[in-house]
C-alpha positions as CSV (number, residue, x, y, z in Angstrom):
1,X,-10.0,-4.8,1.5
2,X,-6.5,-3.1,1.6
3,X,-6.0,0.2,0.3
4,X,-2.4,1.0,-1.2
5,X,0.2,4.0,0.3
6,X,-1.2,5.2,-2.9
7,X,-4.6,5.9,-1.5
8,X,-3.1,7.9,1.0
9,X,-0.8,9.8,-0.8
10,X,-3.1,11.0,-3.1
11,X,-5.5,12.3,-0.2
12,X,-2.5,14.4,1.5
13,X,-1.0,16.1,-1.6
14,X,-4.8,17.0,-2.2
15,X,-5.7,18.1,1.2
16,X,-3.0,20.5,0.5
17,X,-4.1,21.6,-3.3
18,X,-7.6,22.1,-1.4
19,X,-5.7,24.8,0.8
20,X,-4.5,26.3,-2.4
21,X,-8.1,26.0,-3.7
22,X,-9.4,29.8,-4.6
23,X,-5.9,31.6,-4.8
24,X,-4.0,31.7,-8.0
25,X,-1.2,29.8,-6.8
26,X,-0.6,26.2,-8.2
27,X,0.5,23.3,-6.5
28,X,4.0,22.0,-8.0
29,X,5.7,19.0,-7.7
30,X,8.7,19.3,-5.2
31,X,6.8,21.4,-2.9
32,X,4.0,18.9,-2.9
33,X,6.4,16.0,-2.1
34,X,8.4,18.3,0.6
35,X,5.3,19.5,2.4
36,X,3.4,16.2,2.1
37,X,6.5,13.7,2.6
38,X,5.7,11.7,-0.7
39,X,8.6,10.5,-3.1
40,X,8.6,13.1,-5.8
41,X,8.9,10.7,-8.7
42,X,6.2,8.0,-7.2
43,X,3.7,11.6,-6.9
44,X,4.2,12.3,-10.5
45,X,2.2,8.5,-11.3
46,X,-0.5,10.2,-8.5
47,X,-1.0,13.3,-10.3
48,X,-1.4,11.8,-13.6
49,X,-3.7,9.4,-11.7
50,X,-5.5,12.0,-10.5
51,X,-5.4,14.2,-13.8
52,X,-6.3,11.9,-16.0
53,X,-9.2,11.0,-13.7
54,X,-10.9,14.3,-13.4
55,X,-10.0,15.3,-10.2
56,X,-7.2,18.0,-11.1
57,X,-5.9,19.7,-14.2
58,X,-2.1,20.8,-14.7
59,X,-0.8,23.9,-16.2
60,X,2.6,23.6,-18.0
61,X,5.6,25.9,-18.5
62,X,7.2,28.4,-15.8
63,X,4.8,29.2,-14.3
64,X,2.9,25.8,-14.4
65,X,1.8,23.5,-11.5
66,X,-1.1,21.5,-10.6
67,X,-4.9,22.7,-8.7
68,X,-8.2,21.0,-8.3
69,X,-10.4,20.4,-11.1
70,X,-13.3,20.8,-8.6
71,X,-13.9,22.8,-5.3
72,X,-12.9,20.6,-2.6
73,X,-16.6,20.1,-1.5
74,X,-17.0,18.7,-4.8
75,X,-14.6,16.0,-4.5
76,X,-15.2,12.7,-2.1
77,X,-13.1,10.1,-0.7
78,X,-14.7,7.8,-2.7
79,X,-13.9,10.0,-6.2
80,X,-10.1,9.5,-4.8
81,X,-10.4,5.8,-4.2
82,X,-12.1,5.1,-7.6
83,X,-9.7,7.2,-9.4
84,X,-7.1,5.6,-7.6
85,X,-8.0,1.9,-6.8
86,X,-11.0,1.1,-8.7
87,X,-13.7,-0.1,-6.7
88,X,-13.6,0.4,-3.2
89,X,-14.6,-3.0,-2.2
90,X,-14.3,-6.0,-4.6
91,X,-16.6,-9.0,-4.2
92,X,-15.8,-12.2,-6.1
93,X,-17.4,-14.9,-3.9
94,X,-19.5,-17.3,-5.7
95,X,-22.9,-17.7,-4.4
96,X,-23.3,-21.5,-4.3
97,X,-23.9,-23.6,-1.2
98,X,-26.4,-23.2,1.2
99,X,-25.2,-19.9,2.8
100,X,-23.7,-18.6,-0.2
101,X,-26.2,-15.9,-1.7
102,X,-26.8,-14.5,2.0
103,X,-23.3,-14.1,2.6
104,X,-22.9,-12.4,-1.0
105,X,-26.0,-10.3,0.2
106,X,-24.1,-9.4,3.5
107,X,-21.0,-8.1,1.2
108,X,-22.9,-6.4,-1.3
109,X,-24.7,-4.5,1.9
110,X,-21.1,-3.8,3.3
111,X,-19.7,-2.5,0.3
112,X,-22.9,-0.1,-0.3
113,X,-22.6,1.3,3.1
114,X,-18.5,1.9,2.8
115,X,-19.7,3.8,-0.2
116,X,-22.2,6.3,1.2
117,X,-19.6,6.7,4.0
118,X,-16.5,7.5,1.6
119,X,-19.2,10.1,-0.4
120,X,-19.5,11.7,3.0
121,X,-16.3,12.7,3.3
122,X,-15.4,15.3,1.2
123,X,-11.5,17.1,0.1
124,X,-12.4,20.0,2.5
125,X,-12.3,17.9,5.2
126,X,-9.1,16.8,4.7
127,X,-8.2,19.8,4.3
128,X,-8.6,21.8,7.5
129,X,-6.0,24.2,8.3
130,X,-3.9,24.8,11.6
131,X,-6.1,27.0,12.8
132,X,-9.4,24.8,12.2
133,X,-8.2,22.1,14.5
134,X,-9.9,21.6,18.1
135,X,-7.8,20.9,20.7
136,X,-9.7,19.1,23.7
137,X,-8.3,18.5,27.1
């Protein structure tokens, strides 16, 4: 399992439409990839990604811009992965030999755990602002 630059892109530029999330302002495109350090033309494949998968809507025109289709506690780390990636971990093993429908077991087991962990995490967590963050020393 290898998750793309993609993957993490698409958390970070909505992490910070999550900040946005409940004021009137929208997200727009240079901002996004200023803030966020993501290469404005690769962002524009995110967002229509991410658009076309549910997770956000756009606005055109002057005043146009992008904002979360959900509330951030509404949207998971696995909704991002899915819209981005597909399935979060593919398993084509064969399940011949002696050992192989255990091990296909083990993987399936794996996979459904990674799952339940990714739905745990949810966009307000990514999101948590300067002043949110402990500091321990």
């Amino acid at each position: 399992m290898k998750l793309s630059v993609k993957v993490d892109y698409a958390c970070r530029v909505l992490a910070r439409m999550a900040r946005l999330h409940g004021t009137d302002a929208l997200a727009h495109i240079e901002e996004l990839a200023r803030i966020e350090s993501v290469p404005a033309n690769y962002l524009v494949q995110i967002l229509t990604e991410l658009r076309n998968g549910g997770l956000i809507t756009s606005r055109r025109g002057k005043q146009g811009g992008y904002a979360l289709a959900r509330a951030p506690q509404d949207i998971t780390l696995y909704d991002i992965v899915k819209v981005i990636e597909g399935d979060l971990l593919e398993i084509n093993m064969a399940s011949e030999g002696q050992s192989g429908r255990r091990v296909s077991q083990i993987w399936a087991e794996v996979r459904g755990r990674l799952e339940i962990l990714c739905k745990d995490y949810t966009l307000d967590k990514f999101a948590l602002k300067p002043t949110d963050e402990m500091y321990y020393i």
